[in-house]
C-alpha positions as CSV (number, residue, x, y, z in Angstrom):
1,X,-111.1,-50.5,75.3
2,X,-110.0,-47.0,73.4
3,X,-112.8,-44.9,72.3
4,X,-113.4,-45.4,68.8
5,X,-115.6,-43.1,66.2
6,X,-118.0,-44.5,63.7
7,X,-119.2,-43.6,60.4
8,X,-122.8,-45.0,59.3
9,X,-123.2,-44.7,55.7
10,X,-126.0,-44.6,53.4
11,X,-125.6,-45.3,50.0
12,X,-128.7,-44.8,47.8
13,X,-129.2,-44.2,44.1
14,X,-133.2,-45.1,43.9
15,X,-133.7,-41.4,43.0
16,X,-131.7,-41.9,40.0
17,X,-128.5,-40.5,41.3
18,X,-126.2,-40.9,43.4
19,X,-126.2,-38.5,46.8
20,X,-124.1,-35.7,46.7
21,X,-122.9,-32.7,49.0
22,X,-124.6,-30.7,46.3
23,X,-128.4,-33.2,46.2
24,X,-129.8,-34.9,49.6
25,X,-133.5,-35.7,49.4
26,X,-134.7,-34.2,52.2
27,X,-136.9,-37.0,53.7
28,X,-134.1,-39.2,52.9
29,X,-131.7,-37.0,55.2
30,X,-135.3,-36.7,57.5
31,X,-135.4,-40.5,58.0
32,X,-131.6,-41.6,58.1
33,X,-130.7,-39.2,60.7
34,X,-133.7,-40.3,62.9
35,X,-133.1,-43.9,62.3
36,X,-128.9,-43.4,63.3
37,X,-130.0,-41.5,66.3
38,X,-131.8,-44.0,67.5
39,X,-129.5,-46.8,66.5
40,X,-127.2,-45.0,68.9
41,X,-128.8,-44.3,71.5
42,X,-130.5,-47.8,71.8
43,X,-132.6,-49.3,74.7
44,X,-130.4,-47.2,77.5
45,X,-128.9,-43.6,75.9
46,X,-125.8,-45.2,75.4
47,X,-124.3,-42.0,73.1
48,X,-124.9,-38.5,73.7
49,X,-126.5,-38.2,70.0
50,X,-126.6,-34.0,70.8
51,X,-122.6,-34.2,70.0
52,X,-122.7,-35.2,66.2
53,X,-120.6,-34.6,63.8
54,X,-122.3,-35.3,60.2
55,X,-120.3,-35.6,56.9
56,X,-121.7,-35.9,53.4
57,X,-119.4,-37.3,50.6
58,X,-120.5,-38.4,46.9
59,X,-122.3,-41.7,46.9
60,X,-123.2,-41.4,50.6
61,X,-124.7,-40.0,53.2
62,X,-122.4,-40.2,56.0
63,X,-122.8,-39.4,59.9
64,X,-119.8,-39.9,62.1
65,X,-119.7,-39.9,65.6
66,X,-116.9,-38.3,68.3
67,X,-114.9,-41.5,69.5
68,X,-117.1,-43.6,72.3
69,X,-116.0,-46.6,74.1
70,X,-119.4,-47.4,75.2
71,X,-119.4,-51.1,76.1
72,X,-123.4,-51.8,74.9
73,X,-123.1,-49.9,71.8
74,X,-119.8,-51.5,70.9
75,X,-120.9,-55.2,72.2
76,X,-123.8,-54.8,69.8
77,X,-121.3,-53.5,66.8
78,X,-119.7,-56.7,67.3
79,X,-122.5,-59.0,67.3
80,X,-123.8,-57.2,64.1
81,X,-120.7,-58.0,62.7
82,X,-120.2,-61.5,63.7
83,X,-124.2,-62.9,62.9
84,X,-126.5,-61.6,60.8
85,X,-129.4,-63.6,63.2
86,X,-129.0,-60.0,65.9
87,X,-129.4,-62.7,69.1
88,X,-128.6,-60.6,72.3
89,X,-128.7,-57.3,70.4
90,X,-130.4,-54.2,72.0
91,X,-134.5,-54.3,71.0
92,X,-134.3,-50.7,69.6
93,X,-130.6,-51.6,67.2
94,X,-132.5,-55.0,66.3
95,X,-135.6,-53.0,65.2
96,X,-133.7,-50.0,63.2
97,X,-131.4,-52.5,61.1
98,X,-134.9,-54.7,60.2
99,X,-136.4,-51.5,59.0
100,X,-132.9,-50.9,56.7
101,X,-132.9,-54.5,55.8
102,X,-136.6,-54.4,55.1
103,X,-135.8,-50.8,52.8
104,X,-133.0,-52.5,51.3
105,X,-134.7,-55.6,50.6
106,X,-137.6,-53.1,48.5
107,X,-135.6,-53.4,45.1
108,X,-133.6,-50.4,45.8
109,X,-130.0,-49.4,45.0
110,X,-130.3,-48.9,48.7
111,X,-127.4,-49.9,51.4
112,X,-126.1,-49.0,55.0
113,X,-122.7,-49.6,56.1
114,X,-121.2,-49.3,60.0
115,X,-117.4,-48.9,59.8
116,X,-114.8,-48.6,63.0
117,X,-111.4,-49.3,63.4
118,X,-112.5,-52.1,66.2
119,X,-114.5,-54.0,63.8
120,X,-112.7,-56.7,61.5
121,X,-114.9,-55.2,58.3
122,X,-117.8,-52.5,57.7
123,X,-120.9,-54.0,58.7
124,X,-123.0,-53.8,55.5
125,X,-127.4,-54.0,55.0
126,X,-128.2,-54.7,51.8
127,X,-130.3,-56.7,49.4
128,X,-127.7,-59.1,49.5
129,X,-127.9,-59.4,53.1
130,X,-129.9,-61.5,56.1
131,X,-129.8,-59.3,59.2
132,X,-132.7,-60.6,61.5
133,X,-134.3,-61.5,64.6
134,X,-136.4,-64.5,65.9
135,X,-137.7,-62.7,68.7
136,X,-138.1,-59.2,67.9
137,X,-141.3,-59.1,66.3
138,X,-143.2,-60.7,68.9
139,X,-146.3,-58.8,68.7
140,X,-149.2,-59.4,71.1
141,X,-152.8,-58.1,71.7
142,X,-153.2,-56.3,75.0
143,X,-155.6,-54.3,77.0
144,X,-153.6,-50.8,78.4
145,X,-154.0,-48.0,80.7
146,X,-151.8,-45.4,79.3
147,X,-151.2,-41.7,81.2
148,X,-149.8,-39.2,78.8
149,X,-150.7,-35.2,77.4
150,X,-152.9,-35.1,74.6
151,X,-151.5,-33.1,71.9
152,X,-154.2,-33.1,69.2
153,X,-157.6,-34.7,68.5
154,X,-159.5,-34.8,65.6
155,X,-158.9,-35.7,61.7
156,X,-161.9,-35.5,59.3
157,X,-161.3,-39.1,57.3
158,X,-159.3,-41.3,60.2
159,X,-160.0,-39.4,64.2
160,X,-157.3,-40.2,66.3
161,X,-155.8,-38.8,69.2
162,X,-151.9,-37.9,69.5
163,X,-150.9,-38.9,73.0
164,X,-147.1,-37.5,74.3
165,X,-145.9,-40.3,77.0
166,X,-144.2,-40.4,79.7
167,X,-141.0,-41.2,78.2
168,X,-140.9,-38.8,75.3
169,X,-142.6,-41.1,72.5
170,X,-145.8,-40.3,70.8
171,X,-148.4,-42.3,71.1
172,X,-151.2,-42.0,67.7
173,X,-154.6,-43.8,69.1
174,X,-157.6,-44.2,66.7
175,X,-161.0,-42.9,67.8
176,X,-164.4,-43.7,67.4
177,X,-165.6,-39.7,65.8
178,X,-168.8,-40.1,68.2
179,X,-166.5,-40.3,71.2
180,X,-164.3,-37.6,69.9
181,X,-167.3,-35.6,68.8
182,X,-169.2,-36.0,72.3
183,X,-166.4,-35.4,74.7
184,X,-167.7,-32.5,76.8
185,X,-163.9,-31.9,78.2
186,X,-161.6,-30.1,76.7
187,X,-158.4,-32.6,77.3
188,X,-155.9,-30.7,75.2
189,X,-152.4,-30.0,76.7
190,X,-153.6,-31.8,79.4
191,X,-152.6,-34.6,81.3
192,X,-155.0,-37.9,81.0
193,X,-155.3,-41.4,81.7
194,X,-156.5,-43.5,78.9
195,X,-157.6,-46.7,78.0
196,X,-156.7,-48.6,74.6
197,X,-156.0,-51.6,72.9
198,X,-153.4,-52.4,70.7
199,X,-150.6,-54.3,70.0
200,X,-148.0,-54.5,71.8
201,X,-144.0,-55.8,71.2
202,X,-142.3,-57.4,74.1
203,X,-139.1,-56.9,72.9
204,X,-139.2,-53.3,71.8
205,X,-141.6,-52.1,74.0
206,X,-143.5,-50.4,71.5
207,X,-147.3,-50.2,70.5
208,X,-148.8,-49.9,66.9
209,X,-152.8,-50.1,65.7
210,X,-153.8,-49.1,68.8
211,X,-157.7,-47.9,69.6
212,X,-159.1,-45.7,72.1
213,X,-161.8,-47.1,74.6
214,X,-162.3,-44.1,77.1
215,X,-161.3,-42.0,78.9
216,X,-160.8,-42.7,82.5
217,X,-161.5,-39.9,85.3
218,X,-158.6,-40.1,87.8
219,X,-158.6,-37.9,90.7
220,X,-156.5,-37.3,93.4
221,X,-158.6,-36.1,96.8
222,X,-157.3,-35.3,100.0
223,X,-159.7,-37.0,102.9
224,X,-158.8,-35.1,105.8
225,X,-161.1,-37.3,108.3
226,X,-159.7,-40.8,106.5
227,X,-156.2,-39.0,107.9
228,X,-157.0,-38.1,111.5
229,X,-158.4,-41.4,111.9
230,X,-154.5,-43.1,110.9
231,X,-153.5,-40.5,113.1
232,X,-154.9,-42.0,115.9
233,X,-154.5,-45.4,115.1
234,X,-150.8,-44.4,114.8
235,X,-150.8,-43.0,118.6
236,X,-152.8,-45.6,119.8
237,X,-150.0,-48.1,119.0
238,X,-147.3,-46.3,119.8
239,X,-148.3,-45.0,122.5
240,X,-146.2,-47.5,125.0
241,X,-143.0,-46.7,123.2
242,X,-140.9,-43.5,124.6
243,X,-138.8,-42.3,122.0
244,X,-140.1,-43.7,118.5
245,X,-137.2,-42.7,116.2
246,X,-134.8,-44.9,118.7
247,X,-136.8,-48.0,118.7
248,X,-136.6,-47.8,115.1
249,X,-132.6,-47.2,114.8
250,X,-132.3,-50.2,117.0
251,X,-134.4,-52.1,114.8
252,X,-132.2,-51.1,112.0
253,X,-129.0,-52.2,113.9
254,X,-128.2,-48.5,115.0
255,X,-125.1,-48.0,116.8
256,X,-125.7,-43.9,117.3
Protein backbone atom coordinates (compact mmCIF):
# COMPACT_ATOMS: atom_id res chain seq x y z
CA UNK A 1 0.00 0.00 0.00
CA UNK A 2 1.35 3.82 -0.70
CA UNK A 3 2.73 5.50 2.18
CA UNK A 4 0.29 7.77 3.67
CA UNK A 5 0.87 10.80 6.34
CA UNK A 6 -1.33 11.38 9.33
CA UNK A 7 -2.47 14.24 11.24
CA UNK A 8 -3.64 13.52 15.02
CA UNK A 9 -5.57 16.43 16.23
CA UNK A 10 -6.46 17.76 19.51
CA UNK A 11 -9.21 19.90 19.95
CA UNK A 12 -9.59 21.29 23.49
CA UNK A 13 -11.40 24.41 24.79
CA UNK A 14 -11.48 23.27 28.75
CA UNK A 15 -9.14 26.19 29.40
CA UNK A 16 -11.72 28.48 28.14
CA UNK A 17 -10.38 29.01 24.76
CA UNK A 18 -9.75 27.49 22.00
CA UNK A 19 -5.79 26.51 21.20
CA UNK A 20 -4.03 28.74 19.04
CA UNK A 21 -0.55 29.07 17.31
CA UNK A 22 -0.38 32.19 19.56
CA UNK A 23 -1.71 30.03 23.29
CA UNK A 24 -0.66 26.12 23.94
CA UNK A 25 -0.82 25.07 27.57
CA UNK A 26 2.23 23.80 28.03
CA UNK A 27 1.36 20.49 29.87
CA UNK A 28 -1.28 20.11 27.36
CA UNK A 29 1.46 20.26 24.50
CA UNK A 30 3.70 18.10 27.38
CA UNK A 31 1.05 15.30 27.48
CA UNK A 32 -0.35 15.19 23.79
CA UNK A 33 2.95 14.82 22.29
CA UNK A 34 3.98 11.97 24.61
CA UNK A 35 0.77 10.24 24.34
CA UNK A 36 1.07 10.51 20.01
CA UNK A 37 4.55 9.28 20.28
CA UNK A 38 3.69 6.49 21.82
CA UNK A 39 0.48 5.80 19.89
CA UNK A 40 2.97 5.59 17.08
CA UNK A 41 5.41 3.86 17.97
CA UNK A 42 3.17 1.09 19.59
CA UNK A 43 4.17 -2.43 20.93
CA UNK A 44 7.12 -2.75 18.11
CA UNK A 45 8.65 1.01 17.00
CA UNK A 46 6.53 0.82 14.16
CA UNK A 47 7.40 4.85 13.12
CA UNK A 48 10.52 6.53 13.50
CA UNK A 49 8.75 9.24 16.00
CA UNK A 50 12.49 11.24 15.74
CA UNK A 51 11.22 12.48 12.03
CA UNK A 52 8.12 14.62 13.04
CA UNK A 53 6.74 17.24 11.63
CA UNK A 54 4.28 19.16 14.10
CA UNK A 55 1.67 21.73 12.96
CA UNK A 56 -0.51 23.97 15.15
CA UNK A 57 -3.68 25.52 13.63
CA UNK A 58 -6.62 27.54 15.56
CA UNK A 59 -8.87 25.05 17.45
CA UNK A 60 -6.20 22.31 17.43
CA UNK A 61 -3.28 21.00 18.25
CA UNK A 62 -2.05 19.15 15.30
CA UNK A 63 1.02 16.70 14.75
CA UNK A 64 1.48 15.23 11.36
CA UNK A 65 3.66 12.60 10.39
CA UNK A 66 6.09 12.05 7.04
CA UNK A 67 3.98 9.44 4.84
CA UNK A 68 4.47 5.62 6.35
CA UNK A 69 3.09 2.56 4.97
CA UNK A 70 3.74 0.64 8.01
CA UNK A 71 1.37 -2.35 7.86
CA UNK A 72 0.81 -2.65 12.09
CA UNK A 73 0.36 0.99 12.47
CA UNK A 74 -2.02 1.18 9.50
CA UNK A 75 -3.93 -2.31 10.31
CA UNK A 76 -4.58 -0.71 13.69
CA UNK A 77 -5.79 2.76 12.01
CA UNK A 78 -8.27 0.58 10.33
CA UNK A 79 -9.57 -1.29 13.12
CA UNK A 80 -9.91 1.99 15.08
CA UNK A 81 -11.97 3.09 12.47
CA UNK A 82 -14.12 0.11 11.76
CA UNK A 83 -15.03 -0.84 15.86
CA UNK A 84 -14.86 1.21 18.59
CA UNK A 85 -14.53 -2.34 20.93
CA UNK A 86 -10.13 -2.03 19.77
CA UNK A 87 -10.23 -6.21 19.48
CA UNK A 88 -6.71 -7.14 17.95
CA UNK A 89 -5.35 -3.58 18.36
CA UNK A 90 -1.66 -3.09 19.58
CA UNK A 91 -1.67 -3.19 23.77
CA UNK A 92 0.19 0.23 23.91
CA UNK A 93 -2.64 2.07 20.92
CA UNK A 94 -5.46 0.25 23.04
CA UNK A 95 -4.07 1.88 26.23
CA UNK A 96 -3.30 5.55 24.81
CA UNK A 97 -6.87 5.96 23.15
CA UNK A 98 -8.61 4.63 26.77
CA UNK A 99 -6.59 7.28 28.47
CA UNK A 100 -8.15 10.03 25.63
CA UNK A 101 -11.48 8.38 25.83
CA UNK A 102 -11.15 8.37 29.63
CA UNK A 103 -10.01 12.52 29.29
CA UNK A 104 -12.67 13.03 27.00
CA UNK A 105 -15.23 11.34 28.89
CA UNK A 106 -14.15 13.99 32.09
CA UNK A 107 -16.77 16.70 31.05
CA UNK A 108 -14.35 18.47 28.86
CA UNK A 109 -14.65 20.29 25.51
CA UNK A 110 -11.97 17.76 24.92
CA UNK A 111 -11.57 15.53 21.44
CA UNK A 112 -8.81 13.68 19.36
CA UNK A 113 -9.18 13.02 15.81
CA UNK A 114 -6.83 10.62 13.37
CA UNK A 115 -7.29 11.59 9.78
CA UNK A 116 -5.52 9.84 6.44
CA UNK A 117 -6.39 9.68 3.13
CA UNK A 118 -6.67 5.59 3.54
CA UNK A 119 -9.25 5.83 6.09
CA UNK A 120 -13.05 6.16 5.00
CA UNK A 121 -13.46 9.20 7.80
CA UNK A 122 -11.28 10.80 10.71
CA UNK A 123 -11.28 8.54 13.54
CA UNK A 124 -12.80 10.79 16.28
CA UNK A 125 -12.48 10.24 20.73
CA UNK A 126 -14.85 12.11 22.25
CA UNK A 127 -17.56 12.22 24.89
CA UNK A 128 -19.79 11.10 22.46
CA UNK A 129 -17.76 8.18 21.76
CA UNK A 130 -17.18 4.28 23.00
CA UNK A 131 -13.52 3.29 22.19
CA UNK A 132 -12.69 0.21 24.48
CA UNK A 133 -11.21 -2.86 25.27
CA UNK A 134 -12.39 -6.12 27.07
CA UNK A 135 -9.03 -7.36 27.62
CA UNK A 136 -6.79 -4.52 28.12
CA UNK A 137 -7.13 -3.79 31.68
CA UNK A 138 -6.48 -7.17 32.90
CA UNK A 139 -4.55 -6.30 35.89
CA UNK A 140 -3.11 -8.94 38.14
CA UNK A 141 -1.11 -9.14 41.55
CA UNK A 142 2.35 -10.61 41.03
CA UNK A 143 5.57 -11.26 42.89
CA UNK A 144 8.72 -9.70 40.56
CA UNK A 145 12.40 -9.74 40.30
CA UNK A 146 13.23 -6.64 38.50
CA UNK A 147 17.07 -5.57 37.36
CA UNK A 148 17.33 -1.96 36.55
CA UNK A 149 19.64 1.50 37.64
CA UNK A 150 18.36 3.26 40.40
CA UNK A 151 18.04 6.77 39.71
CA UNK A 152 16.79 8.37 42.94
CA UNK A 153 15.73 7.28 46.47
CA UNK A 154 14.22 9.13 48.97
CA UNK A 155 10.95 11.58 49.34
CA UNK A 156 10.18 13.02 52.81
CA UNK A 157 6.06 12.33 52.82
CA UNK A 158 5.83 9.09 50.18
CA UNK A 159 9.85 7.10 49.92
CA UNK A 160 10.10 5.50 46.78
CA UNK A 161 12.73 4.46 44.60
CA UNK A 162 12.93 5.52 40.72
CA UNK A 163 14.17 2.40 38.97
CA UNK A 164 15.38 2.97 34.89
CA UNK A 165 14.72 -0.65 33.23
CA UNK A 166 15.99 -2.52 30.87
CA UNK A 167 13.94 -1.29 28.19
CA UNK A 168 14.01 2.39 28.68
CA UNK A 169 10.83 2.76 31.08
CA UNK A 170 10.81 4.04 34.54
CA UNK A 171 9.87 2.08 37.04
CA UNK A 172 8.52 4.37 40.53
CA UNK A 173 8.53 1.58 43.55
CA UNK A 174 7.32 2.58 47.06
CA UNK A 175 9.53 1.99 50.06
CA UNK A 176 9.22 1.27 53.50
CA UNK A 177 11.52 4.78 54.96
CA UNK A 178 13.29 2.18 57.54
CA UNK A 179 14.53 0.22 54.60
CA UNK A 180 15.48 3.30 52.66
CA UNK A 181 16.80 4.88 55.86
CA UNK A 182 18.98 1.69 56.89
CA UNK A 183 20.49 0.76 53.57
CA UNK A 184 24.24 0.75 54.19
CA UNK A 185 24.84 0.75 50.22
CA UNK A 186 24.97 3.36 48.23
CA UNK A 187 22.92 1.93 45.11
CA UNK A 188 22.60 5.11 43.17
CA UNK A 189 23.58 5.03 39.38
CA UNK A 190 24.03 1.65 39.92
CA UNK A 191 22.84 -1.35 38.52
CA UNK A 192 20.48 -3.67 41.03
CA UNK A 193 18.30 -6.43 41.20
CA UNK A 194 15.19 -5.87 43.14
CA UNK A 195 12.36 -7.43 44.41
CA UNK A 196 8.66 -5.95 44.43
CA UNK A 197 5.19 -6.48 44.20
CA UNK A 198 2.73 -4.92 42.26
CA UNK A 199 0.37 -5.14 39.71
CA UNK A 200 0.90 -6.19 36.70
CA UNK A 201 -1.17 -5.88 33.08
CA UNK A 202 -0.86 -8.82 30.74
CA UNK A 203 -1.78 -7.01 27.92
CA UNK A 204 0.37 -3.93 28.20
CA UNK A 205 3.09 -5.20 29.94
CA UNK A 206 3.12 -2.56 32.37
CA UNK A 207 3.33 -2.36 36.32
CA UNK A 208 1.59 0.29 38.58
CA UNK A 209 1.37 0.38 42.80
CA UNK A 210 4.21 -1.40 42.95
CA UNK A 211 6.27 -2.00 46.59
CA UNK A 212 9.69 -2.70 47.30
CA UNK A 213 10.69 -5.89 49.29
CA UNK A 214 14.51 -5.95 49.18
CA UNK A 215 17.06 -5.77 47.72
CA UNK A 216 18.70 -8.87 46.37
CA UNK A 217 22.74 -9.25 46.39
CA UNK A 218 23.63 -10.79 42.96
CA UNK A 219 27.09 -11.57 42.18
CA UNK A 220 28.91 -12.84 39.53
CA UNK A 221 32.24 -14.96 40.76
CA UNK A 222 34.62 -16.64 38.74
CA UNK A 223 35.45 -20.34 40.37
CA UNK A 224 38.63 -21.17 38.73
CA UNK A 225 38.84 -24.79 40.43
CA UNK A 226 34.81 -25.45 39.58
CA UNK A 227 36.44 -24.85 35.79
CA UNK A 228 39.51 -27.09 35.72
CA UNK A 229 37.45 -29.67 37.03
CA UNK A 230 34.83 -29.42 33.58
CA UNK A 231 38.10 -29.18 31.96
CA UNK A 232 38.87 -32.51 32.78
CA UNK A 233 35.64 -33.99 32.62
CA UNK A 234 35.64 -32.50 29.05
CA UNK A 235 39.05 -34.46 28.12
CA UNK A 236 38.08 -37.37 29.85
CA UNK A 237 35.24 -37.85 27.36
CA UNK A 238 36.66 -36.90 24.50
CA UNK A 239 39.51 -38.26 24.86
CA UNK A 240 38.77 -41.33 22.29
CA UNK A 241 37.70 -38.95 19.58
CA UNK A 242 40.69 -37.64 17.10
CA UNK A 243 39.70 -34.54 15.64
CA UNK A 244 36.65 -33.01 17.81
CA UNK A 245 35.53 -30.18 15.45
CA UNK A 246 34.99 -33.05 12.63
CA UNK A 247 32.96 -35.37 14.66
CA UNK A 248 30.87 -32.48 15.32
CA UNK A 249 30.49 -31.20 11.39
CA UNK A 250 29.42 -34.73 10.69
CA UNK A 251 27.02 -34.66 13.33
CA UNK A 252 25.63 -31.54 11.82
CA UNK A 253 25.42 -33.14 8.24
CA UNK A 254 28.90 -31.47 7.18
CA UNK A 255 29.78 -31.95 3.71
CA UNK A 256 33.36 -29.78 4.09
Amino acid sequence: MEAQALLIALHDESAGYDITPDRVPLSVLRNFARDVDEFLRGDGHDVDTSALDVSVVNGSLGIRTFPTANPVLMNDLRKLASDQQMDGVSPKRRAVVERWQKTARGGRQWRVSIASAFLPAAIVISAESDFRADDADQWVRVERYVRGEIEDMGGHTKPNAHIRLPDGKALLVDAAREMLRDEKINRLYKPAMIRIVAEYNVATREYRNARLLEFVEHESRFDEKALDRLTQRGAKAWRDVPDAGTWIDELRGSKE
